[in-house]
N, C-alpha and C positions, 0 to 999 in steps of 0.2 A: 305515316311519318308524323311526330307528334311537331307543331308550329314553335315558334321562336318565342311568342308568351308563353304558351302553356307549360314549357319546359321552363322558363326564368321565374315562373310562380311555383313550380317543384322545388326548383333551386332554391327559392326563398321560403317557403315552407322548410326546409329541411336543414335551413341553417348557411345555406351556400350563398353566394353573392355574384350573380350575372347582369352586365349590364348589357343595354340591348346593341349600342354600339359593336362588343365581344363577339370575336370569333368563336364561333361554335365552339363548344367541349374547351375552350380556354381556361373557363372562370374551374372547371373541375378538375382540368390538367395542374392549375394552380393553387388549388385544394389539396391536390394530391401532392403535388409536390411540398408543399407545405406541413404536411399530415406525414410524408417521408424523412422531414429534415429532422419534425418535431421527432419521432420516432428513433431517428439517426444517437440525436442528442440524446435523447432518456438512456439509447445501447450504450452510447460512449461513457455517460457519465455512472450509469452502472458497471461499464467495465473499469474505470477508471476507482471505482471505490474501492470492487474485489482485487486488484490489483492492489492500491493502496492497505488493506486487510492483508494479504499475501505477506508485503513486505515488512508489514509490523511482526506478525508471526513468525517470519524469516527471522528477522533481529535479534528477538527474544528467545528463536530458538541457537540462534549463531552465540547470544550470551551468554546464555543457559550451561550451553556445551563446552564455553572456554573456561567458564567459572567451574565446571565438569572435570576441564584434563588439566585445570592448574590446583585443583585440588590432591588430584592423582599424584602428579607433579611434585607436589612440593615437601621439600624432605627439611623436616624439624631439625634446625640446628641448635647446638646450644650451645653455650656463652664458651670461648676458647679461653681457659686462665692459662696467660703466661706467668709465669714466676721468673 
């Protein structure tokens, strides 16, 4: 079983942060949790763009197509002369 320094000097070696008062595996459960939210947010805000891209696409395609069948659509009148 590796001692309660030798492991909070891995930890501090390697970027992590244990203090000695800490419950075992806390400071890494905390890491980790941390290292999950970060991760959480990067998914969100990448789905949150392709979404965002979706609905631009969407638009231009919903304009595209109206400008499409009002073209179809529209029947040339020309000027009614009454006399």
């Amino acid at each position: 079983m590796i001692s309660q320094s030798c492991r909070s000097e891995y930890l501090a070696a390697n970027g992590f942060s244990c203090a000695e008062t800490a419950t075992p595996g806390t400071s890494i459960m905390t890491e980790n949790t941390h290292h999950d939210a970060t991760r959480r947010n990067q998914l969100l805000a990448a789905a949150h763009e392709e979404m965002a891209k979706f609905e631009r696409k969407e638009n231009e395609f919903r304009q595209k197509d109206r400008r499409e069948r009002a073209a179809e659509l529209h029947l040339p009148l020309d000027p009614i002369n009454v006399q």
